[in-house]
C-alpha positions in Angstrom: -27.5 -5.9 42.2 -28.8 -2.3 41.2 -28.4 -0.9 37.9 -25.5 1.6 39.4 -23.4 -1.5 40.3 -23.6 -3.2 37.0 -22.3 -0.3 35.7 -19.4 0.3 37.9 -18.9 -3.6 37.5 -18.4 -2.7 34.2 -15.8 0.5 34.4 -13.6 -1.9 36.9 -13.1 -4.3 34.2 -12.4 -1.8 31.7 -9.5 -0.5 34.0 -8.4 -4.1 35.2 -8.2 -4.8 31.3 -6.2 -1.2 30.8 -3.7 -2.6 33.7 -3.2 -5.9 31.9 -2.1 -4.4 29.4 0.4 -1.9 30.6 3.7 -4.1 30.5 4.8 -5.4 33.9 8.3 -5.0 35.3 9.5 -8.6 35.4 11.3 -9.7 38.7 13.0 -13.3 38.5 13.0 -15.2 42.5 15.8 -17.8 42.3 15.6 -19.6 45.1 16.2 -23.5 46.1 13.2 -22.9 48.9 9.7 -22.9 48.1 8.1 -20.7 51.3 11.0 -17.6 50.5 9.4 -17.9 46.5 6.1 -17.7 48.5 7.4 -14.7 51.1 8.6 -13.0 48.5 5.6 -12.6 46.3 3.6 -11.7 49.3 6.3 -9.0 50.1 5.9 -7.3 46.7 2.3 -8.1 45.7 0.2 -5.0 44.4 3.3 -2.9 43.9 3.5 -0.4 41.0 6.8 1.4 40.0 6.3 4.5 37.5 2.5 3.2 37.2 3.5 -0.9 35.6 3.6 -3.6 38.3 5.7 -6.1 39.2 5.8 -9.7 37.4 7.2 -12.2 39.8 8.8 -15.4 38.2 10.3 -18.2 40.0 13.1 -20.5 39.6 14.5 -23.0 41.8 18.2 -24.0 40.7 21.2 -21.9 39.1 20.2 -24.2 35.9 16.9 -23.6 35.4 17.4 -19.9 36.1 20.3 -19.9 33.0 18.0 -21.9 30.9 15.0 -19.3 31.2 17.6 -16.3 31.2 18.8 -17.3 28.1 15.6 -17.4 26.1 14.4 -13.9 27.7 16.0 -10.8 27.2 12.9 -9.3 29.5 13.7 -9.3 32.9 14.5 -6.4 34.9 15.8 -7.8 38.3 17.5 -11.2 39.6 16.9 -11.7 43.4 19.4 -14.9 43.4 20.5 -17.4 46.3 23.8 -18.1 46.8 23.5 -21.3 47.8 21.7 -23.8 46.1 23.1 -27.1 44.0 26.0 -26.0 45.0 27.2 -23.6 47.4 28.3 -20.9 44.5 25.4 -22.0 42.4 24.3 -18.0 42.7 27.7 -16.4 41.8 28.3 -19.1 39.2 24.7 -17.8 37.7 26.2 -14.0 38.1 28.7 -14.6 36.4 26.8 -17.0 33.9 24.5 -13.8 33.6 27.3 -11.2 33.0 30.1 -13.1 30.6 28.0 -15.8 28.9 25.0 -14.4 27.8 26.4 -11.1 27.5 23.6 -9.1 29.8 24.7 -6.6 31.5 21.4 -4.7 32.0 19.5 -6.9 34.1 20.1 -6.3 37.7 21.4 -8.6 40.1 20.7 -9.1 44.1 22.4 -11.5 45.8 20.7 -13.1 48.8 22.4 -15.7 51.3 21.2 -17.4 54.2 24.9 -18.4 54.8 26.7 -15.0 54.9 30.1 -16.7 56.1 29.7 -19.1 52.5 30.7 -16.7 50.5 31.5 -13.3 52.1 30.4 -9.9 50.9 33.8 -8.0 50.5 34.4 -11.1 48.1 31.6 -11.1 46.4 31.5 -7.5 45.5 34.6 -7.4 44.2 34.8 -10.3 42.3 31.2 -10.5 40.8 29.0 -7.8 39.1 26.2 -8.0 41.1 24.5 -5.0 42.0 23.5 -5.5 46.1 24.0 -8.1 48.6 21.9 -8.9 51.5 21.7 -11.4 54.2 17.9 -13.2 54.0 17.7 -12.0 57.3 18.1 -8.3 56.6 15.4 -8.3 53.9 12.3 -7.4 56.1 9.1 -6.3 53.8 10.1 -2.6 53.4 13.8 -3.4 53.1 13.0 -5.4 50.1 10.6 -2.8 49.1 13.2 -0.3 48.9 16.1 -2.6 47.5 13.7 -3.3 44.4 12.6 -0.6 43.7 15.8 1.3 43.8 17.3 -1.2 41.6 14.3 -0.9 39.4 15.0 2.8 39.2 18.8 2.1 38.4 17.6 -0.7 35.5 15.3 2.0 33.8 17.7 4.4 33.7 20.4 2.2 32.1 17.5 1.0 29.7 16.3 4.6 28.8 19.9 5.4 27.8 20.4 1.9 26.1 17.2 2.8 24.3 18.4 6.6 23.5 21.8 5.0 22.1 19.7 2.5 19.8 17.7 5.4 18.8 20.7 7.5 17.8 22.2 4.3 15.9 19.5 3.8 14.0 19.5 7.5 12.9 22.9 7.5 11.8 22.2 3.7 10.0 18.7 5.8 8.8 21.0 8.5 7.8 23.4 6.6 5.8 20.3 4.6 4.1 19.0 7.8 2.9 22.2 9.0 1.4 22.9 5.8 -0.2 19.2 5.8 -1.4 19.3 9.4 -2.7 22.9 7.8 -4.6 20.6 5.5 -6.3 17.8 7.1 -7.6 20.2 10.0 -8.8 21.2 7.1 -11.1 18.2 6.3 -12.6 17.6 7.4 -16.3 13.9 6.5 -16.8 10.6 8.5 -15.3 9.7 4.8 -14.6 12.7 3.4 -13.2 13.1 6.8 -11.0 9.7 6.3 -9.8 10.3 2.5 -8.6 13.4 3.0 -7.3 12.1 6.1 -5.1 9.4 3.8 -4.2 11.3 1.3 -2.8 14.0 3.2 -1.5 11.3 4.9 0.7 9.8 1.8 1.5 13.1 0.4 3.1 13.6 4.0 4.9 10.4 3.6 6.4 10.6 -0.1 7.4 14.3 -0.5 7.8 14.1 -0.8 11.7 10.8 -2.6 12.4 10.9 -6.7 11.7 9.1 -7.5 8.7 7.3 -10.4 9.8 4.7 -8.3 11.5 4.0 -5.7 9.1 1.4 -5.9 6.7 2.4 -3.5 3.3 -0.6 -3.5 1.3 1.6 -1.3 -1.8 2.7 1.5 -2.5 2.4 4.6 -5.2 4.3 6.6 -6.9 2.3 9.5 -8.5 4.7 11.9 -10.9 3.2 14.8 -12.6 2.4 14.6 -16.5 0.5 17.5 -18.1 -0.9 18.9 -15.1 -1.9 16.1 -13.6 -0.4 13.1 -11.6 0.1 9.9 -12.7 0.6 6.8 -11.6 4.1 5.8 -12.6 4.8 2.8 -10.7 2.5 0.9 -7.8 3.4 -2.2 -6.0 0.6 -4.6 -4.1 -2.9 -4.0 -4.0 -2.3 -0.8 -6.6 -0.6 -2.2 -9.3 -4.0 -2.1 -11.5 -4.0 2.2 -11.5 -0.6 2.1 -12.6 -0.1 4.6 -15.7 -3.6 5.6 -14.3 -4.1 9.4 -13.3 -4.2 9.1 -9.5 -7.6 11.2 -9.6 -9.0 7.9 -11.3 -8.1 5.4 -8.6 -10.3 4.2 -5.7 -8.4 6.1 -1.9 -11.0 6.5 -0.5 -9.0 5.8 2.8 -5.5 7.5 1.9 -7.7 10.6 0.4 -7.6 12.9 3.0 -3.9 12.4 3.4 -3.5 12.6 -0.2 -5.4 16.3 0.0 -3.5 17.0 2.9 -0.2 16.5 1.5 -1.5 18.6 -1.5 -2.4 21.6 0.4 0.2 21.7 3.1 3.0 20.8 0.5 4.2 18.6 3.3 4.5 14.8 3.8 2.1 13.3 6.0 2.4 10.4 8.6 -0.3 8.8 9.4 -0.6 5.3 11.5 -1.3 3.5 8.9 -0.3 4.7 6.0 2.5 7.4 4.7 2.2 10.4 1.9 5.1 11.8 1.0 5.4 15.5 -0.5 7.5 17.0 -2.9 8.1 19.4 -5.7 11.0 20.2 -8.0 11.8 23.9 -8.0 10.4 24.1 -11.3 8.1 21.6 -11.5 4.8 20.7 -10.3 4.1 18.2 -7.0 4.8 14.5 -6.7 3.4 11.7 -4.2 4.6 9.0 -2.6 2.4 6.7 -0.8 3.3 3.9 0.8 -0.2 1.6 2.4 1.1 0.2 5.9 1.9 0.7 9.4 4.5 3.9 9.8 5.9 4.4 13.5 8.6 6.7 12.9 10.5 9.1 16.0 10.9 12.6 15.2 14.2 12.2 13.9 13.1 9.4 11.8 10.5 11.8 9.8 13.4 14.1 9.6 15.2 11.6 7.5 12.2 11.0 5.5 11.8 14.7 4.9 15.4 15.0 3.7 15.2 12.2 1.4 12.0 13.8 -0.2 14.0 16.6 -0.6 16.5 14.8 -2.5 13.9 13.3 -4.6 13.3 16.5 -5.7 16.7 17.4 -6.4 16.8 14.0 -8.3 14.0 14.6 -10.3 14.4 18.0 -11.5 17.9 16.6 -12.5 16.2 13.6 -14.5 13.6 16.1 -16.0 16.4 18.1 -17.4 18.6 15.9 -18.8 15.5 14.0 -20.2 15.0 16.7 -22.5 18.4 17.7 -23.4 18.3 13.8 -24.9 14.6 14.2 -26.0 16.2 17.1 -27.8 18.9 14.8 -29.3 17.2 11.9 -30.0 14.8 14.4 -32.5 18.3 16.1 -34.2 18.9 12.2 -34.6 15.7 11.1 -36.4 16.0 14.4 -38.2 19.0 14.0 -39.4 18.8 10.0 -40.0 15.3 10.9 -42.1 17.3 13.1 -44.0 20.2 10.6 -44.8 17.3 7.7 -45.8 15.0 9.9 -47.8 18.8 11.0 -50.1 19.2 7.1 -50.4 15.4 6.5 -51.3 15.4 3.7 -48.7 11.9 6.0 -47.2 10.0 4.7 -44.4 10.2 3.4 -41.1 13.9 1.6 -41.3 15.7 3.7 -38.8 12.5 3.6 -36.1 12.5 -0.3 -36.5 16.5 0.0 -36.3 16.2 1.6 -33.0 14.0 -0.8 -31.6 15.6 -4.2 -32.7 18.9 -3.3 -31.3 17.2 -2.2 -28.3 15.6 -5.2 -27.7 18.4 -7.8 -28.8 21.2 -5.2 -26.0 18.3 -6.1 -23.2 18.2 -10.0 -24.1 22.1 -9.8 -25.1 22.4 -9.1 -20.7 23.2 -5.4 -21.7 21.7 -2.7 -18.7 18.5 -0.6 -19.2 20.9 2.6 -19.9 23.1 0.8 -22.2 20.4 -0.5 -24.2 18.5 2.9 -24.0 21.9 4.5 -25.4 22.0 1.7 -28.3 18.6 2.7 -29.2 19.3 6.3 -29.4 22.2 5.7 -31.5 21.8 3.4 -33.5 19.6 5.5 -36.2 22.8 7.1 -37.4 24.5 4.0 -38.2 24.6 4.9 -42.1 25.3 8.8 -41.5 28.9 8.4 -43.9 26.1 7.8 -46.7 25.7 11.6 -46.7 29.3 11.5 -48.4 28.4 8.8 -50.9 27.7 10.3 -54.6 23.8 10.1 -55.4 24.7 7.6 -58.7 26.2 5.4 -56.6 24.0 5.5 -53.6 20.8 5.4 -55.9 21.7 2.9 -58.5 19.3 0.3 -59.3 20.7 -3.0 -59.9 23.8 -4.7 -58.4 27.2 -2.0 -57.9 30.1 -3.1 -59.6 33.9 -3.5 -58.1 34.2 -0.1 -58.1 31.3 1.3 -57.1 31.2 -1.2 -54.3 34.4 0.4 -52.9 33.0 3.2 -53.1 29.8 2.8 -50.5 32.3 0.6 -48.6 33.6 4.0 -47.5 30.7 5.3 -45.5 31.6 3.4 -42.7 34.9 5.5 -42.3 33.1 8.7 -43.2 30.5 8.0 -40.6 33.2 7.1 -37.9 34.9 10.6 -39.4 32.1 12.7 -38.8 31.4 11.6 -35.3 34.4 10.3 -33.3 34.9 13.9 -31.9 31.8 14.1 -30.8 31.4 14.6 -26.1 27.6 13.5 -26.1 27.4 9.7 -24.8 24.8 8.9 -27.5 27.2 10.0 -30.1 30.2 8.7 -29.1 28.1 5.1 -29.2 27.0 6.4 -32.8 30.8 6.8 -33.9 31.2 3.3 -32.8 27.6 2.0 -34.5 28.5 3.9 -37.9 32.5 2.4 -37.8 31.6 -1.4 -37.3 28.5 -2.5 -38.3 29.7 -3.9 -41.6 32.4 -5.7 -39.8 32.0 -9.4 -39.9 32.4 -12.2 -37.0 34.7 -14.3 -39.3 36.8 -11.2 -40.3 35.8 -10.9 -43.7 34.0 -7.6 -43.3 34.9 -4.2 -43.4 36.3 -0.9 -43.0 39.1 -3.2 -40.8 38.5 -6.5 -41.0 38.0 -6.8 -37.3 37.0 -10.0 -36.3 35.1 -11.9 -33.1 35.4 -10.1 -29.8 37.6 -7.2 -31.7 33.9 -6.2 -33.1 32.4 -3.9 -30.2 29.1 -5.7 -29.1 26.8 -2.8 -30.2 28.4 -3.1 -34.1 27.6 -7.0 -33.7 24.1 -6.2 -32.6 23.8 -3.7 -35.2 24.8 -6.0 -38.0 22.8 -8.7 -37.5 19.0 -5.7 -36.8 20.5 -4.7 -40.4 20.7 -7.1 -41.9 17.3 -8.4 -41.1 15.3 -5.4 -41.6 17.2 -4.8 -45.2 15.9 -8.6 -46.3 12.2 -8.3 -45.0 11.8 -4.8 -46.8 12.2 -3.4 -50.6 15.4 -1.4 -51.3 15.7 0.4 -54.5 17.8 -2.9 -56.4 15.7 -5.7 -54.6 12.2 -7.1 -53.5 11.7 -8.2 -50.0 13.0 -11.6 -49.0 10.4 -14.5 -47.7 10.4 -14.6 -43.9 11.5 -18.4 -44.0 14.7 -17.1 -46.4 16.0 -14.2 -44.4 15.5 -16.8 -41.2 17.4 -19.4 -42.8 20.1 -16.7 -44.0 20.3 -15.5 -40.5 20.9 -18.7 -38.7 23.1 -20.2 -41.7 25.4 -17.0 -41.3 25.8 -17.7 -37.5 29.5 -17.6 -36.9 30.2 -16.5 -40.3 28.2 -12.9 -41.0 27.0 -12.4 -37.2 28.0 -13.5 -33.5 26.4 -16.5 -32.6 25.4 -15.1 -29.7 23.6 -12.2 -31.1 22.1 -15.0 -33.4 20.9 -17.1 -30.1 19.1 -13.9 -28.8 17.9 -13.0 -31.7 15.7 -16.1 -32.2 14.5 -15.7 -28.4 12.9 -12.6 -28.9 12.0 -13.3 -32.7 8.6 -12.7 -31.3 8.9 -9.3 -30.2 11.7 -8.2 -33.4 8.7 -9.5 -35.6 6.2 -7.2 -33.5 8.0 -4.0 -34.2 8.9 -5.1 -37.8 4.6 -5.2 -38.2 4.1 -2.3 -36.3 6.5 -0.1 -37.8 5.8 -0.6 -41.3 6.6 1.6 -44.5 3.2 1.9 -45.6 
């Protein structure tokens, strides 16, 4: 063998392998008689229709045809017997075909060696089959012609089945993207929006394919911070750059969709991988990459497109209202700072306020928002102090009867000065400054509320200020011993505080006593 045949030995196989892989139309033979499975595959060997060829299967009862039509949703055309077990083995199979397993895409041929068994009239009208022949009228080119204009009628309905799947999923895809775009407009944290957007995005993309045979390596979500973006949130293989600046972490691979995406101001869809664009009208860009297999229609990347757009609507929203409560939280402090430095009680009391009750809301079951809220909040809870003469407020020593009645009263003056107020931080202040003195047995004040009457954030309040008051110097005490103010605390349970705010209390001692170290006054 020359050289020259070697190598056209070797571009046959290529296209034999390129064949193999083209996916075959398959063609079931149910038949009781071995030589018309053999006749039959003779008949249609080596024919292609619309450049796949023909798969011939074989079955040789109604039973076993059921059986192997039940487990394969694959197969194009049925050329069925009538007679086999039985002498309606073939229309029972029909209708077997039709009403039990539901398929009413496959085509069906009915062939008969016994025409007067079951005659055609009949059968046509009572069975949805799709042509019925005689064995004896199905020379080679009449059963060339029969298959492959029943072939033609099966990829039709199958184009249009596919077309009608494609437009469901849209509209499913559709309804997905609003109800993602829903969710992240909910989301209060730069954080939290990022994850959610991530995994929204990941479910748009994925939401159609089975996830058994996709391989997700991650995912990024890059917001911009000072001119420069940052990895907010990551999932998989990227979790390490997260909080990162994306500049810093190893892409080597995504890069040049990441560039891409930069410069074109438009989402990229690569095979393996997705970028997704988009900017805030005021604000500079934002990625979102997601490492994995992305197949999506052109109606599909519309979806994806719109959703980035409503990511941006989402986060221009969240970048707004973040600093109209930036803005608050800072007239807050301000304001808290100004109430503590009047009472002497300097330092870091509200800052370790804020973060106790924040902490004890999450472990209390409490949501991310509501906590965040609490947090905000909970630095005015002693604003009515700003109505409490300075001799009173300032006096070293233990106040008398009277005296005591009189700071007794800032908890009305705080509820005073804020119940009014629209902003959701300072309603949850109003409430914060009213009840924090009340106690769990009733014994507390300005209303003697007791139990479940107490609003949970006034119990959680309580209990963070009581703590921080007995583990720090006031201006008529020393601070307590840690053992002390943990023995008062759990001796009080039921008593001073909730027991459950007690209970979570002690499970996150760890962290409370963090903060408490962090934040000190000196």
């Amino acid at each position: 063998m020359s050289m020259l045949d070697d190598d056209n030995w070797l571009e046959d196989d290529t296209q034999v392998e390129e064949q193999n892989k083209v996916q075959p139309w398959n063609v079931l033979v149910v038949d009781d008689e071995p030589d018309i499975h053999h006749v039959t595959k003779l008949a249609l060997t080596n024919i292609d229709f619309l450049k796949r060829p023909l798969n011939i299967l074989s079955c040789y009862s109604g039973r076993e045809a059921v059986e192997l039509l039940a487990q394969r949703d694959d197969i194009a055309l049925v050329l069925l017997d009538v007679v086999m077990e039985t002498e309606d083995a073939g229309l029972m199979v029909a209708r077997e075909i039709r009403e039990t397993l539901n398929n009413h895409h496959i085509r069906i041929i009915l062939r008969t060696g016994q025409p007067g068994v079951a005659p055609e009239r009949h059968v046509i009208e009572n069975y949805d089959i799709n042509d019925y022949k005689a064995k004896t009228e199905l020379t080679r080119d009449k059963l060339y012609t029969s298959v492959l204009g029943t072939l033609r009628s099966y990829n039709d309905i199958m184009l249009i089945e596919h077309q009608r799947r494609q437009l469901e999923a849209n509209r499913r895809g559709l309804i997905k993207v609003v109800d993602a775009s829903t969710s992240i407009f909910r989301l209060q944290s730069i954080q939290q929006f990022a994850q959610g957007v991530l995994e929204q995005l990941q479910s748009l993309l994925f939401f159609e394919q089975d996830a058994l045979y996709l391989v997700v390596n991650g995912g990024m979500a890059a917001l911009s911070q000072d001119n420069d973006l940052v990895v907010m949130y990551a999932t998989g293989g990227y979790q390490q750059f997260c909080g990162q600046p994306l500049s810093g972490a190893e892409l080597s691979r995504l890069q040049p969709s990441i560039d891409e995406a930069i410069s074109k101001q438009q989402s990229v869809f690569a095979s393996d991988h997705f970028v997704g664009f988009f900017i805030s009208p005021h604000g500079p860009i934002n990625l979102l990459i997601i490492d994995g297999p992305v197949e999506l229609s052109h109606p599909d990347a519309n979806l994806i497109d719109l959703f980035c757009k409503n990511v941006a609507i989402a986060y221009e929203n969240l970048m707004l209202n973040k600093e109209i409560e930036d803005t608050q939280r800072s007239i807050i402090y301000q304001l808290s700072e100004v109430i503590e430095n009047r009472s002497k009680d300097t330092g870091k009391h509200i800052h370790r306020m804020a973060e106790f009750s924040y902490v004890l809301a999450l472990e209390l079951g409490l949501s991310e928002e509501e906590a965040q809220i609490i947090r905000a909040a909970s630095p005015l809870h002693d604003i009515g102090k700003v109505g409490i003469p300075d001799q009173v407020l300032n006096k070293p020593g233990p106040l008398d009867s009277a005296e005591r009645a009189v700071m007794d009263t800032h908890a009305q003056l705080g509820y005073d000065m804020l119940r009014e107020a629209k902003p959701r931080i300072l309603k949850m202040a109003s409430v914060i400054a009213y009840e924090h003195h009340e106690r769990w047995d009733g014994s507390g004040y300005p209303r003697k509320l007791k139990g479940d009457e107490i609003h949970i954030v006034g119990r959680i309040i309580a209990l963070a200020d009581v703590y921080d008051a007995l583990t720090h110097a006031r201006c008529y005490k020393d601070p307590w011993p840690r053992d002390q103010v943990l023995e008062t605390i759990r001796s009080e349970s039921g008593k001073h505080f909730d027991p459950k705010v007690v209970d979570a209390f002690f499970k996150c001692l760890p962290r409370i006593e963090e903060i408490r170290q962090t934040l000190t006054d000196h």
